[in-house]
VEXLOSE-334820 format. One record per residue (C-alpha): residue in three letters; z, y, x. Coordinates in steps of 0.05 Angstrom, whole numbers, plus 32768, in hexadecimal, padded with zeros to 4 digits. Layout:
// residues N
ALAZYX...
// end
This chain:
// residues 539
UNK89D97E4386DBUNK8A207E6A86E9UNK8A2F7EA086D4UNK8A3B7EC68714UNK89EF7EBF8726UNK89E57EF786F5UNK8A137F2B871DUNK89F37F678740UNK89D17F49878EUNK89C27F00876AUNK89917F1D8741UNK896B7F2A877FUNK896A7EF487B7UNK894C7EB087BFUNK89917E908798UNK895E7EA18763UNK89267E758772UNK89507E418781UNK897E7E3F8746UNK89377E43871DUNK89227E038741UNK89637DD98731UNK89667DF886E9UNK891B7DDD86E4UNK892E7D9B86FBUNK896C7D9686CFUNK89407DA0868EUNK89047D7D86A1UNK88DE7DC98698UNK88A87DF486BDUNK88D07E1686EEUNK889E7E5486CEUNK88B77E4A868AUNK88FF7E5C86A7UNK88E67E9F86D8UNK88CA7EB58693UNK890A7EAF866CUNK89317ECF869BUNK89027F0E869DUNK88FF7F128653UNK89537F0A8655UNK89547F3F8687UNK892C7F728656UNK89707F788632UNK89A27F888664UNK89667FC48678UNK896C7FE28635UNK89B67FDE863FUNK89AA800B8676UNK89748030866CUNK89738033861BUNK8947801A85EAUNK890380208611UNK88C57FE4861CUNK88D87FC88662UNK88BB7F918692UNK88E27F6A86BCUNK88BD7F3E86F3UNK88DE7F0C872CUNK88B37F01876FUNK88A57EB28763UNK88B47EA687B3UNK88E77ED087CAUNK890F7EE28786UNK890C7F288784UNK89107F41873CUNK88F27F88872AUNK88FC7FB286ECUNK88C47FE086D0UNK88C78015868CUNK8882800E8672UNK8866804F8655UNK8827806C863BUNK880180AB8654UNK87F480E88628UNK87D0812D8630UNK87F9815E8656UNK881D8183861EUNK8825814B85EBUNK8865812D8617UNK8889814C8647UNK888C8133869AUNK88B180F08680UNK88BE80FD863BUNK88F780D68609UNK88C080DE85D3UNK88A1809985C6UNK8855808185A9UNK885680628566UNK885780208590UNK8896802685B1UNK8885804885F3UNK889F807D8616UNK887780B3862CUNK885980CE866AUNK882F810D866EUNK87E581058698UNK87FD813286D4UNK883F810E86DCUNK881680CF86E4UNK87E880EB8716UNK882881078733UNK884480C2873CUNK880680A28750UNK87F8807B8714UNK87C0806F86DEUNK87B680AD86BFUNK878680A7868AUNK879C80B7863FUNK87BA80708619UNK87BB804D8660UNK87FF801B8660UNK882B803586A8UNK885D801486C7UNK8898804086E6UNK88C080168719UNK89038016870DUNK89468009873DUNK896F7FCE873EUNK89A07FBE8702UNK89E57FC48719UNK89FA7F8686D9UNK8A407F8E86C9UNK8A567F4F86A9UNK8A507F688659UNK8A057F68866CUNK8A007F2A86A0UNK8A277F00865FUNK89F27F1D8632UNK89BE7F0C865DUNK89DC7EC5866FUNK89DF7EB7861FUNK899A7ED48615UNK89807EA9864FUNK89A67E6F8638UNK89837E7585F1UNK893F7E77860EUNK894D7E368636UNK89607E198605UNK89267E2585D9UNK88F97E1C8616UNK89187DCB861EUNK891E7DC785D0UNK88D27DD185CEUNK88C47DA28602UNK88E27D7485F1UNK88CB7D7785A3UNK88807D7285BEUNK88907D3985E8UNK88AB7D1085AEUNK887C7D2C857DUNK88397D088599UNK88707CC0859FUNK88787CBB8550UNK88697C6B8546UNK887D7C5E858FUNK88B97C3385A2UNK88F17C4385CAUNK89347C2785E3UNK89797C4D85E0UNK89C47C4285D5UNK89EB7C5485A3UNK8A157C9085ACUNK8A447C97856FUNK8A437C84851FUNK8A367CB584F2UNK8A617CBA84ACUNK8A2C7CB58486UNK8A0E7C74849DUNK89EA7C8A84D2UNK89E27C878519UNK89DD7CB98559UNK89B27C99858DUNK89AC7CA985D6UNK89637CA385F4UNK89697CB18645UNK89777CFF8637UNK89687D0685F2UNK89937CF785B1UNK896D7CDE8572UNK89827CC78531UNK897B7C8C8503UNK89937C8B84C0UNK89AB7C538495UNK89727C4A846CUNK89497C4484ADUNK89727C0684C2UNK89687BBD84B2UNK899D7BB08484UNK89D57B898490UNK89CC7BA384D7UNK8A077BBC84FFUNK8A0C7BE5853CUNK8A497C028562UNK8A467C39859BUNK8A2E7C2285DFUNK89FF7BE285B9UNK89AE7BE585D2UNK89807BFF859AUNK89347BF2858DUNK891E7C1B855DUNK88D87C47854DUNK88CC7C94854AUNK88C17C96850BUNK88BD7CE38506UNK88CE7D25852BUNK88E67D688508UNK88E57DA68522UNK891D7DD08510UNK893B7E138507UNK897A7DFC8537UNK894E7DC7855EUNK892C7D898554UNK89377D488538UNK89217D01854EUNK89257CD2851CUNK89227C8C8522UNK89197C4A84FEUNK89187C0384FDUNK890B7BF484BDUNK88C67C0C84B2UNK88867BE784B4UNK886A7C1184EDUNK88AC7BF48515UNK88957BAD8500UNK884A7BBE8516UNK88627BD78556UNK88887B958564UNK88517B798552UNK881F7B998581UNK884B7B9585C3UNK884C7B4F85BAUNK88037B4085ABUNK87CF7B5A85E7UNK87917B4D85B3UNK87A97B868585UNK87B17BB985C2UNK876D7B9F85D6UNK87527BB38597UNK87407B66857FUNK876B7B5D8544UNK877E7B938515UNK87BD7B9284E6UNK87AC7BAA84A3UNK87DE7BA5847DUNK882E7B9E8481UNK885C7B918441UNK88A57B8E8454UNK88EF7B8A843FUNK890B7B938482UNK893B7B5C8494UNK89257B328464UNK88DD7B258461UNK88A07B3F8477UNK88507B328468UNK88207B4284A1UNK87D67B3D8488UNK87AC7B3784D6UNK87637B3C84E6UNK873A7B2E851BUNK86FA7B5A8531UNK86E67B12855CUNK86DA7ADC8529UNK86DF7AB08565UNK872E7AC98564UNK87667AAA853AUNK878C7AEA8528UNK87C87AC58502UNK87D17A968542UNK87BF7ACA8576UNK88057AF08551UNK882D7AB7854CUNK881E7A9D8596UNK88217A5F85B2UNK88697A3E858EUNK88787A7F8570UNK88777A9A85B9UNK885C7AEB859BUNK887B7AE78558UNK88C77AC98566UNK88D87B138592UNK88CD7B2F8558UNK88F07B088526UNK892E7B0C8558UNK892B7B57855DUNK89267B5C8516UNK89617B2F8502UNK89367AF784F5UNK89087B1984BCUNK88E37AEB849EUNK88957AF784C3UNK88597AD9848EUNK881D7AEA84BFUNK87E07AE18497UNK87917AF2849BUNK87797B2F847AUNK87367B28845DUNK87087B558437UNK87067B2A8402UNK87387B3283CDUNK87387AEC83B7UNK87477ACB83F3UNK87717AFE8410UNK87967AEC83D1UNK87947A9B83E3UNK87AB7AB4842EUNK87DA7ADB840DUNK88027A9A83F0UNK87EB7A66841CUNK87FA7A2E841EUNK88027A2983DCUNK87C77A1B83AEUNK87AA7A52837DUNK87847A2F8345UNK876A7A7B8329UNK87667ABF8333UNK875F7AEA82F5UNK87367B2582FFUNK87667B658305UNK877A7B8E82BFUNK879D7BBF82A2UNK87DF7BA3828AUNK87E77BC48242UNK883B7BCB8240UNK883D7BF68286UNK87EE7C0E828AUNK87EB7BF282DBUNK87BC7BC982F8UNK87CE7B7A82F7UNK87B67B3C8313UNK87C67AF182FAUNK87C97AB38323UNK87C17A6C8306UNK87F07A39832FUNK880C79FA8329UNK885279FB830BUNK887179E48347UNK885A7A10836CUNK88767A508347UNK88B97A5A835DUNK889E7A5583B2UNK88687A878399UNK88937ABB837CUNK88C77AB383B3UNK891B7AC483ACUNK89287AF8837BUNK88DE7B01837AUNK88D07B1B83C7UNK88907AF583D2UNK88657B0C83A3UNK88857B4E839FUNK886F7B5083E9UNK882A7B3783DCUNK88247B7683A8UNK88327BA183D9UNK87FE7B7F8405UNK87CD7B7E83CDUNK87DB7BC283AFUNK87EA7BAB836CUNK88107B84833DUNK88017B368342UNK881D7B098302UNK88287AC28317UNK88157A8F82DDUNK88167A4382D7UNK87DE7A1682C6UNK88047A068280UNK880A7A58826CUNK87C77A63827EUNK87B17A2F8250UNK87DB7A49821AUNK87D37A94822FUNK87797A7D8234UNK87857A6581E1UNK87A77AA881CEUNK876F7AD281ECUNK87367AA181D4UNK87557AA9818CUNK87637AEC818FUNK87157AF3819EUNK87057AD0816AUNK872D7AF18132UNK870A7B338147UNK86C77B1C813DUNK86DC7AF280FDUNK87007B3480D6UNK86D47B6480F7UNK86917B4880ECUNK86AE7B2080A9UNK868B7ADB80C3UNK86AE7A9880BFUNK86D77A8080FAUNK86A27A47810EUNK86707A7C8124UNK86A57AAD8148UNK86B47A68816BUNK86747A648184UNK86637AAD8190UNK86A27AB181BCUNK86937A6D81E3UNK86547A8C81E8UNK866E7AC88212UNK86687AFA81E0UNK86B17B1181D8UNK86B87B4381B5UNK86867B6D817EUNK86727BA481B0UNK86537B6781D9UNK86337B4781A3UNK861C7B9B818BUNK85F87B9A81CEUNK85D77B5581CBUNK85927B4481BCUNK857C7B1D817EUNK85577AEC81B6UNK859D7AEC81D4UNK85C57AD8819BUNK858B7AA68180UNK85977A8481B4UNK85D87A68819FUNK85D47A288189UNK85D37A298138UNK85C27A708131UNK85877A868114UNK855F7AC48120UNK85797AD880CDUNK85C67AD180EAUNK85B07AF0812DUNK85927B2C8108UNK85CC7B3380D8UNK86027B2E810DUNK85E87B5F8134UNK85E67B9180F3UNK86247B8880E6UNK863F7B8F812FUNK86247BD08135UNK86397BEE80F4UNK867E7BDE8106UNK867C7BF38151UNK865E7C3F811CUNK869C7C3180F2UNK86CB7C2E8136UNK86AB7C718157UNK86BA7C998113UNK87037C898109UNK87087C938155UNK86EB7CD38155UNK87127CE68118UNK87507CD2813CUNK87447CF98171UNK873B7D3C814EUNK877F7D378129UNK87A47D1F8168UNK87887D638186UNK879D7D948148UNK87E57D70813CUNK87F47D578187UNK87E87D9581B0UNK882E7DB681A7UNK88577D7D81ACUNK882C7D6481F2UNK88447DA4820CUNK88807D9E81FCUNK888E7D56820DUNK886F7D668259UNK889F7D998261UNK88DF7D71824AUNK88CB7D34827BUNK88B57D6482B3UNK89027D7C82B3UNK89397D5A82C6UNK896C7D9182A6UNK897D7D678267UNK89977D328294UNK89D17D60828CUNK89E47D47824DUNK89F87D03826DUNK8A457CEF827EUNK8A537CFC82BEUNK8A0D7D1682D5UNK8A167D6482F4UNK89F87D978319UNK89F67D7D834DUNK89D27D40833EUNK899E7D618322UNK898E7D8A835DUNK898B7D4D8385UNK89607D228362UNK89397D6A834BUNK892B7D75839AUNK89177D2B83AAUNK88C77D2983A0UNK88D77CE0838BUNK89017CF68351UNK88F47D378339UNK88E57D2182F5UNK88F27CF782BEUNK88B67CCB82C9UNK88C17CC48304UNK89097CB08300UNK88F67C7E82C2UNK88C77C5782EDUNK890A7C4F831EUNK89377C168322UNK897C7C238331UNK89777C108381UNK893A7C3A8389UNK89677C7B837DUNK89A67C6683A0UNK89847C4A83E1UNK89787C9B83E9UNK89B57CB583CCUNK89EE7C8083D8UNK8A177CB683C1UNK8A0B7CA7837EUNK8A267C748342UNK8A037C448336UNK8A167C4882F2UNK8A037C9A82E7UNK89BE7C838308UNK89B87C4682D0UNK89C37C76829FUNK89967CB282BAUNK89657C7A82BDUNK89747C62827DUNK89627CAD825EUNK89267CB68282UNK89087C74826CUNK890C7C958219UNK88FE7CDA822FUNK88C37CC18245UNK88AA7C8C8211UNK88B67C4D8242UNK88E67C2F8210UNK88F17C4D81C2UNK892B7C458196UNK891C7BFD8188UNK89297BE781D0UNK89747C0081C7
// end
């Protein structure tokens, strides 16, 4: 809109309407949206000319014609004057019962009256207020729709072009009328795009903010890989096969676990397509990524053997705690040749299958589970033997037996261990008693433990959670500052020293490339014996 349609007659002729209409068009808006911003604009340029009072501004929807009204509230004759300058506690001016009835309006006591007003003669201080006030409101009005319009899209993809670099890595990108913005971690690395190329990319998440909003995209996500995914294949939009799980290092490799609600459907060839037909569009897109498409099932044994096909598993360990880091870990038995395929380049594969499996997986050869299987069977053995003070012979046989350990053979029967061959019901009996007063002995020095670790640990707990729940000492290391700490300090990812300690050096800088990567070895470095991961012996 000019500026000269806010000058004295254009406020009031069918210009009006018709400049609405085009404005509307321009920016994709009700055509009401914009009558009420201009109404609400013109409320300023009256209290330019009338003073500070509550107004109301309306414009005839057909013919343009804009009329000004002061709003004021009736009072019993004697508490305001005809049309008094005294105002209500709410902001309106006053107007006395008989001046109402005088001027033919509502005249009962608190009733809301609206006093026509004459035309605004704007001189151009007030039309240029009014044009930036009016201006604003536009503004906001498009901002908002276009933040809703993008904010239901999140996970849908679009097509643009790229409009310019940004310094930091990043990339301005022009979608039919809107600008959005990918960043560098959202791009498949090794990627490279100059201004003008096409872009596919994902909404990947919409902010609303104080100066406007913000579209971000990204390619490198697995919901961008899933999307690909589901153009290409009709069964998955028809609600036939499901993808459960993704695991990806984009533009390298990813791991696509499929299933079908139709057991009469292949979902790993119904992906792939006839020759690759649905999967190779998405390879290309994606810079020829790597695509394992693979059958979920509910089963975590052979979603396991899915996982790795075609190679052979020859066992799956049950999952345990592994005692050095306290996480949950799960060993495969394969054949030695079969190792190095398994655990992939610089160990992507099985990292990948992890991520599909949710936890650590520890790939083992026939030979070290052999040799791993004579440790543990020893180790058994040796517990029983000292513990129960019987010769090795019959903590052989008890542990071949399946009683591993002395709380097992505590909670056997006599019938149970009779049964053994060579053991008596004497031996039985006698095992037994002695299993059970050492499982007594083992409760006592547990409990005893456990009341001096609460009288001499208490203080120094407390004061150990507050050291690692701070990253302020980092301080003390060359060439860490401020600065540093606030960013790592403000990053939910980081924001203490266990956190930081469970980092490897790439994990920080992919978020702040900023960053040395020698500062961040050695911030990780401290964390790591702030926090107990590795003592003074590791050094």
């Amino acid at each position: 809109m000019t500026s000269n349609f806010f000058y004295k007659d254009n406020l009031v002729n069918l210009d009006l309407v018709s400049t609405i209409m085009d404005e509307a068009a321009k920016s994709v808006c009700d055509p009401e949206e914009i009558f009420k911003a201009i109404e609400e604009s013109m409320i300023s340029a009256c209290e330019r000319e009338y003073g500070r009072e509550i107004f109301k501004v309306s414009i005839n929807r057909e013919n343009g014609t804009l009329s000004i009204y002061r709003v004021m509230k009736v009072v019993a004759d004697g508490d305001g004057s005809m049309k008094t300058t005294m105002k209500s506690s709410d902001g309106y001016s006053l107007i006395s019962v008989s001046e109402a009835i005088k001027l033919k309006l509502p005249n009962k006591i608190d009733d809301l009256v609206m006093e026509q007003l004459p035309s605004l003669e704007v001189d151009r201080r007030s039309a240029k207020n009014v044009k930036e006030i009016l201006t604003k409101k536009l503004q906001q009005i498009v901002r908002r729709k276009q933040y809703n319009e993008f904010k239901d899209r999140i996970g849908e993809i679009v097509s643009g072009t790229v409009k310019r670099l940004e310094p930091i890595g990043g990339m301005i990108v022009h979608l039919g009328g809107y600008e959005a913005y990918i960043t560098r971690h959202n791009l498949i690395r090794g990627e490279i795009f100059r201004p003008g190329d096409r872009i596919k990319a994902i909404i990947d998440k919409v902010q609303d903010l104080e100066d406007g909003y913000q579209i971000t995209l990204s390619r490198s996500s697995k919901e961008f890989l899933y999307a690909l995914i589901s153009q290409e294949v009709q069964e998955i939009d028809d609600g036939l096969i499901e993808i459960k799980l993704i695991a990806r290092e984009a533009g390298s490799r990813s791991k696509v676990a499929v299933y079908a609600l139709d057991h009469n459907i292949d979902p790993v060839g119904a992906c792939i397509g006839v020759r690759g037909s649905r999967i190779i569009p998405v390879i290309k897109e994606l810079g020829n990524e790597k695509i394992d498409i693979l059958e979920y099932s509910n089963d975590r044994n052979t979603f396991i053997k899915n996982i790795f096909a075609p190679l052979s598993i020859l066992h799956i360990f049950d999952s345990n705690l592994n005692p050095e880091t306290g996480k949950e870990i799960i060993t495969i038995v394969m054949h030695e040749h079969n190792l190095n395929n398994a655990i992939g380049i610089r160990g992507q594969n099985v990292k990948l299958a992890s991520i599909l499996l949710g936890t650590r997986i520890e790939l083992i050869s026939e030979d070290t589970a052999s040799e791993r299987n004579v440790i543990i069977f020893n180790q058994k053995v040796n517990e029983i033997m000292n513990g129960l003070d019987v010769a090795e012979v019959v903590a052989q046989l008890l542990v071949s037996e399946g009683f591993e350990n002395i709380e097992s053979i505590c909670k056997a029967s006599v019938d149970e261990l009779s049964s053994i061959e060579g053991f008596d019901i004497n031996l039985s009996q006698e095992l037994q008693k002695r299993a059970v007063a050492f499982e007594e002995k083992i409760i006592t020095i547990e409990n005893n433990e456990i009341i001096d670790n609460n009288n001499n640990n208490n203080m120094e707990s407390n004061i150990h959670n507050k050291d690692i729940n701070s990253l302020d000492e980092l301080i003390s290391i060359k060439g860490v500052d401020e600065k540093i700490i606030q960013l790592l300090s403000k990053n939910n990812e980081f924001n203490n020293l266990i956190k930081i300690a469970d980092c490897d050096i790439d994990d920080i800088i992919d978020v702040f490339v900023e960053l040395d990567r020698a500062i961040v070895g050695d911030i990780i470095l401290y964390a790591r014996y702030a926090t107990g991961m590795l003592s003074s012996n590791d050094k």
